[in-house]
C-alpha positions as CSV (number, residue, x, y, z in Angstrom):
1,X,7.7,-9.9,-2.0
2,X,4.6,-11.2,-0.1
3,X,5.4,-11.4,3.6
4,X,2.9,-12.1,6.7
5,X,1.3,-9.5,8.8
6,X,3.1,-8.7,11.6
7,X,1.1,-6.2,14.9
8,X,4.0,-3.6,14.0
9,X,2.1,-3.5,10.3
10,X,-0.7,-2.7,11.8
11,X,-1.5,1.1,10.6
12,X,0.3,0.5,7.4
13,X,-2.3,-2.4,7.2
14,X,-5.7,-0.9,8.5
15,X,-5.0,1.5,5.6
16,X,-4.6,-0.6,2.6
17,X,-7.6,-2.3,4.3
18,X,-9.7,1.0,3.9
19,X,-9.5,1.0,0.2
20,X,-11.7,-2.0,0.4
21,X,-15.1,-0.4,0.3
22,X,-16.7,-2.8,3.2
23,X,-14.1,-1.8,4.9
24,X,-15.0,2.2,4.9
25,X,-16.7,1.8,8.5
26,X,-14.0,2.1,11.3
27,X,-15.4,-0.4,13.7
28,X,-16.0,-3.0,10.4
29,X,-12.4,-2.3,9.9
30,X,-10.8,-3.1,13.5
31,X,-13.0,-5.9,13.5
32,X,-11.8,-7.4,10.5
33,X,-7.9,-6.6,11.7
34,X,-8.5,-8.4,14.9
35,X,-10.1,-11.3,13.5
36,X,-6.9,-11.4,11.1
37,X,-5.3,-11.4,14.3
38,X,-6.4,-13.7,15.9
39,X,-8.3,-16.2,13.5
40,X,-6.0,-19.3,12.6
41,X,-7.6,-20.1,9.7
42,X,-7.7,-16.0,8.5
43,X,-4.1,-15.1,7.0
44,X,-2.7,-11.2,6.2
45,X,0.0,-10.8,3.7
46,X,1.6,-7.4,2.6
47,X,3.6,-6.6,-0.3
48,X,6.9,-4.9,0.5
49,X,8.7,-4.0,-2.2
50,X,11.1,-0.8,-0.7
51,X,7.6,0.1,1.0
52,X,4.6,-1.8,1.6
53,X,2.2,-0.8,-1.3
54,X,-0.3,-3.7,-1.0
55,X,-2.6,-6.2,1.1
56,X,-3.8,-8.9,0.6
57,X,-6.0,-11.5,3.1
58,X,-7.4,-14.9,2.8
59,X,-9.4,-17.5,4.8
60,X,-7.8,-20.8,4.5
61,X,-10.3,-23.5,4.3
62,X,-9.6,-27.1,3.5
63,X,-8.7,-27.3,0.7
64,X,-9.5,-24.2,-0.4
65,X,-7.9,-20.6,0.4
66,X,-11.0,-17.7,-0.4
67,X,-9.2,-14.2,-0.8
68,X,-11.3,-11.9,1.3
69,X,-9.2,-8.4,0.6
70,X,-6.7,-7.4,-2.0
71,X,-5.6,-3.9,-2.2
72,X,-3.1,-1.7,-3.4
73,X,-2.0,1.6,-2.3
74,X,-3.4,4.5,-4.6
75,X,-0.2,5.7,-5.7
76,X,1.3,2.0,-6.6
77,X,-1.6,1.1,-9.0
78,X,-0.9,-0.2,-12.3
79,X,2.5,-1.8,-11.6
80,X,1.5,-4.9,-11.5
81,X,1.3,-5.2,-7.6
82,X,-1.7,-7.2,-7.2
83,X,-0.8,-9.7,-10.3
84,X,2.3,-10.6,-8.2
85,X,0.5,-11.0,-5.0
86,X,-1.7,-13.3,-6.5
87,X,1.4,-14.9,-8.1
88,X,2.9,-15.6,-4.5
89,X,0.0,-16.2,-3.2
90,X,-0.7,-19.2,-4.9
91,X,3.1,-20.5,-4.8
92,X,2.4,-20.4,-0.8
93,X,-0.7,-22.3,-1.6
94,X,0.6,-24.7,-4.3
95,X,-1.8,-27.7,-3.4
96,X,-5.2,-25.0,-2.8
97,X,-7.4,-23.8,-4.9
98,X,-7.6,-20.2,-4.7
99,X,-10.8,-18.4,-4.8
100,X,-11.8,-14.5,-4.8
101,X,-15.2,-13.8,-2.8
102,X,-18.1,-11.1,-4.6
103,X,-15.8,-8.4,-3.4
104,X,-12.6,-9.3,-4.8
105,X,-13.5,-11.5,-7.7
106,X,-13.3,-8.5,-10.4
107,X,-9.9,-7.8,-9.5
108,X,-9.4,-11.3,-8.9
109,X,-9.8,-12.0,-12.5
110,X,-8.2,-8.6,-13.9
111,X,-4.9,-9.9,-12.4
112,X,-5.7,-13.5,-13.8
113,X,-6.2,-12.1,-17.3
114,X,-3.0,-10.1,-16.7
115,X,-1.6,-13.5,-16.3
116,X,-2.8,-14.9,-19.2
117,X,-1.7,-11.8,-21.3
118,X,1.7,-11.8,-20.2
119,X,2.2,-15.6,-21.1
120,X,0.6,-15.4,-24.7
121,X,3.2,-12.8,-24.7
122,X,6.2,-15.0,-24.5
């Protein structure tokens, strides 16, 4: 389930975050969690599932929401985590377009074909 950040996340956060790799640099990394923070237009979800195993964060522009992080923790890959993030992201979004940036546009599109897959599949 994709919930909203919340300050208690906060560690649990900063360290998906640091699987990002522009977010390897400590001071990149609080500033990016403050302006999450404190942005309107800059949202943070986490996946909880029993645990929170990934992140994901977007800018939300007019019409347009641009997904600026998407991570999952090391030990959750391959599960499927960050097709169903993207899944609930864009039911939040219904009436967006939703667009990966340079950083998260490969696996932007791996969970997209992962999409595709599973309904040529049914």
């Amino acid at each position: 389930m994709l919930i909203r950040y919340k300050k208690a996340y906060e560690k649990i956060a900063m360290g998906l975050l640091s699987f990002m790799p522009n977010e390897k640099d400590l001071k990149k990394l609080q500033n990016t969690m403050k302006t999450y923070e404190t942005a309107d237009n800059w949202h943070l979800f986490l996946w909880k599932d029993e645990d929170i195993t990934g992140l994901l964060g977007v800018i939300q522009m007019d019409d347009v929401v641009e997904i600026q992080h998407i991570s999952v923790n090391p030990s959750h890959r391959d599960e499927g985590i960050g097709k169903n993030m993207v899944k609930s992201l864009k039911q939040i979004y219904q009436d967006k377009k939703i667009i990966p940036t340079d950083y998260t546009a490969s696996f932007f599109e791996k969970c997209e074909n992962m999409d595709e897959e599973s309904s040529d599949m049914s």
